[in-house]
N, C-alpha and C positions, 0 to 999 in steps of 0.2 A: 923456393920449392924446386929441388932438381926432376927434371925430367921422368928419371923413372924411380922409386923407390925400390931397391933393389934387395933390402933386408926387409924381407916382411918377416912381421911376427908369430913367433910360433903359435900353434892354439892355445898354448898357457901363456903364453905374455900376453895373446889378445885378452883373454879371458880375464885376469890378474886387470889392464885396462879398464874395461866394460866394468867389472864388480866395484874398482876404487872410484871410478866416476859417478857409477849410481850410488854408493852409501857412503862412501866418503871414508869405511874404514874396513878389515881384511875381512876377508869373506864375501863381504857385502848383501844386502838384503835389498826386498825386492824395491824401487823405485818409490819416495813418499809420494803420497795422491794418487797412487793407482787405482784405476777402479775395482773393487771389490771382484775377486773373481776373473779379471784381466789378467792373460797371461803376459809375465813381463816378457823384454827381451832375449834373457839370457833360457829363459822357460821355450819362446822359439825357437833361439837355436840350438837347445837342444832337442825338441822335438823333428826340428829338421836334421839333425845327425840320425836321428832312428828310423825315419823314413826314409831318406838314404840309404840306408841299410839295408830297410825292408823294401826296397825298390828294386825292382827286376827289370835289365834291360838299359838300354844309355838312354834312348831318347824319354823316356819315363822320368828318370834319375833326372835328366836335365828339367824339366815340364817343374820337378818336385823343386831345384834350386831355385829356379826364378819366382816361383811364387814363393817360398819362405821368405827370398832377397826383400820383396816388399815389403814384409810387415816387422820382419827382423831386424834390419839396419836402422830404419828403413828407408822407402826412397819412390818417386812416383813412375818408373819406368824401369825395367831390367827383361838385360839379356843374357841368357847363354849360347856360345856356341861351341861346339867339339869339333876341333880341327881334325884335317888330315897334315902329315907331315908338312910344314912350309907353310907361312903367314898367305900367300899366294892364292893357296887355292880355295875352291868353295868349301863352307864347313861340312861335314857328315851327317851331324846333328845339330838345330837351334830350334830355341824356344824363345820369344817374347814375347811380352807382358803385352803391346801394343802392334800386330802387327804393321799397320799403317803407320804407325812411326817409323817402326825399323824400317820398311820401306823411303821415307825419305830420308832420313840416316844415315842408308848403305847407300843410298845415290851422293848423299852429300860426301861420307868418307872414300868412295872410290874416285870421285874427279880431284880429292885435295893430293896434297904429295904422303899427307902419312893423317892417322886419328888418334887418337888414346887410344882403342881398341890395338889395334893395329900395331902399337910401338909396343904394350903391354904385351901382344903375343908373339912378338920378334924380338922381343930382349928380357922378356920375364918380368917378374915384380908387378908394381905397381903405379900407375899414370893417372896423377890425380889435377883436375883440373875446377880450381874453387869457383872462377868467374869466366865463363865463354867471351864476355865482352871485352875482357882484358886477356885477355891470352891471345899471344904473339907467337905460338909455334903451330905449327900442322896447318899453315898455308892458309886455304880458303877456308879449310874447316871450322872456325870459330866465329866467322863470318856468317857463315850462309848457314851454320846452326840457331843462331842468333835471329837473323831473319825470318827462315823456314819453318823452325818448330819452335815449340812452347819451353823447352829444355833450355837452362841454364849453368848448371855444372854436372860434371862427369865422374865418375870412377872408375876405372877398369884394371881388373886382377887376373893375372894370369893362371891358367889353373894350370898349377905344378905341382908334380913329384919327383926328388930327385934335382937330376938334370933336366927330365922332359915336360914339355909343355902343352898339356892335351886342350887347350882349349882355352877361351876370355870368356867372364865375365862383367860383362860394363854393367855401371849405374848410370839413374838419370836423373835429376830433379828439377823443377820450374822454379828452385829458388838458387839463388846464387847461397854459395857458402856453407851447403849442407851439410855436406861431409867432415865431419872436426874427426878431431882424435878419434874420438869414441865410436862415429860411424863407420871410423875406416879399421878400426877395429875388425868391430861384427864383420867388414866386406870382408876381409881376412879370412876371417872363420867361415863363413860364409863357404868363401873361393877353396877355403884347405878343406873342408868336409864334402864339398865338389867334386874336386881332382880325387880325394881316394875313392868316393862311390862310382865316378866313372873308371876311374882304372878300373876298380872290380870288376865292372860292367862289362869293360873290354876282354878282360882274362876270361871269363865266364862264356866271352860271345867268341871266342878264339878254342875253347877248350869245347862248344859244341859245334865249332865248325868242323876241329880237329876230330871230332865223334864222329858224325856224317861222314868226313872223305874216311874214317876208317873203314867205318859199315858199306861204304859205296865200294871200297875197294876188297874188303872181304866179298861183296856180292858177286865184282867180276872177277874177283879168281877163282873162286868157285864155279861162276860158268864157265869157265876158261876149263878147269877143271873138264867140267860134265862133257861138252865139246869135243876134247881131246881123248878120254875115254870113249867117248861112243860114235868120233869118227876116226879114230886109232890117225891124227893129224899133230902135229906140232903145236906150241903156246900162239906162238906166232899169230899161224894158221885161223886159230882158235877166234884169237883176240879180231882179226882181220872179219871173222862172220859175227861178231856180237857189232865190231864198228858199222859193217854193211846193213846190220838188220836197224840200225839205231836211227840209220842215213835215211832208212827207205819206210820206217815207218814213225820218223820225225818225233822220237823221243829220243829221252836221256839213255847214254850208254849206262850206267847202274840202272835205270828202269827195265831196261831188255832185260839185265840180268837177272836181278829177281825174278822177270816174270819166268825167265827160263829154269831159274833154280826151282819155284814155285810151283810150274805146272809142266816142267821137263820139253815143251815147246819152244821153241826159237818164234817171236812174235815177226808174221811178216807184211803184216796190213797195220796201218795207221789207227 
């Protein structure tokens, strides 16, 4: 097993997986012995691609992946988290299933030298680990996962688009061996239908930041505007009495403005 799998599968080759595993022939039908009215697997994920979808927001979108992860792969513990640039730093956004796990989890993978998490979101792909008790890389970490928690193997998928890499998804399971073909499939799917409802999420939450500083900045040059007009002063000038009024009554410089646009007053009390 190399370290990290670094070709994952597209959604249709996982998919193509999952269908010939459960029926055995193309198309594939739903799993025999299902129970009556039991949504199969391939029925969660795609109901978790449409809440995805319909999910407003990253920490949301995230909240939505971790719990389909459990019953869609599935697996006894999951996490997501939304990086910022660089494996280093804290995430943005995380959601898991347990938080008193992850708690000792992120204690265990911050004192080892690296985790699955962790390689999975510095090098992409895939970090699939069958048996904690046998596994000889990531230092203390398979150790003192082994003793500390009830976890036995691992998955974690990098959520990618592209080149970039917004974030891991890890599995967990108290069974050694979980993860076959077929589970690491769905994690696939899982991780690709992830990474694009966060990117959305990002573009979405970038194009109303990009709203706001427009509107903030139409509001002060318009006071700037009103200012210079009616004390026949310079932009400069202008701008130097919307800073002062902002200083002295401990709001936002687009708050003064408006109010000034609004009510033709320069605010000078808090």
């Amino acid at each position: 097993m190399p370290e990290v799998e670094s070709a994952k599968q597209s959604p249709i080759q996982a998919s193509t997986v999952i269908a010939a595993s459960q029926s055995g022939q193309p198309g594939g039908t739903s799993p025999v012995g299902a129970p009556q009215g039991s949504p199969t697997k391939e029925e969660l994920l795609g109901r978790l691609a449409r809440f995805l979808v319909e999910t407003d927001g990253i920490a949301p979108t995230v909240d939505e992946a971790v719990a389909h992860a459990l019953t869609a792969v599935p697996c006894d513990w999951a996490v997501v988290a939304v990086t910022h640039h660089g494996a280093e730093r804290a995430p943005r956004f995380y959601t898991a299933s347990d938080r008193q796990l992850l708690e000792v989890v992120t204690e265990i993978a911050v004192a080892a030298p690296s985790s699955p998490g962790r390689l999975a979101l510095m090098e992409g792909g895939v970090v699939h680990v069958p048996d904690l008790a046998a596994e000889s890389r990531f230092g203390s970490y398979p150790q003192q996962m082994v003793t500390r928690t009830p976890v036995r193997s691992v998955l974690s998928s990098a959520l990618q688009l592209r080149q970039e890499v917004l974030g891991v998804m890890t599995l967990y399971s108290a069974e050694a061996d979980t993860f076959d073909a077929e589970a690491r499939a769905r994690a696939s799917l899982v991780a690709d239908y992830t990474a694009i409802a966060v990117e959305g999420a990002m573009v979405e939450e970038r194009a109303d930041n990009l709203e706001a500083a427009l509107g903030n900045s139409r509001a002060i040059g318009t006071a700037i505007g009103v200012l210079v007009e009616r004390h026949r002063i310079t932009p400069a000038q202008a701008f130097e009495m919307l800073r002062s009024a902002s200083q002295h009554t401990n709001r936002k410089l687009a708050v003064v403005a408006e109010e000034l646009v609004r009510t033709g007053v320069l605010p000078t009390e808090p």
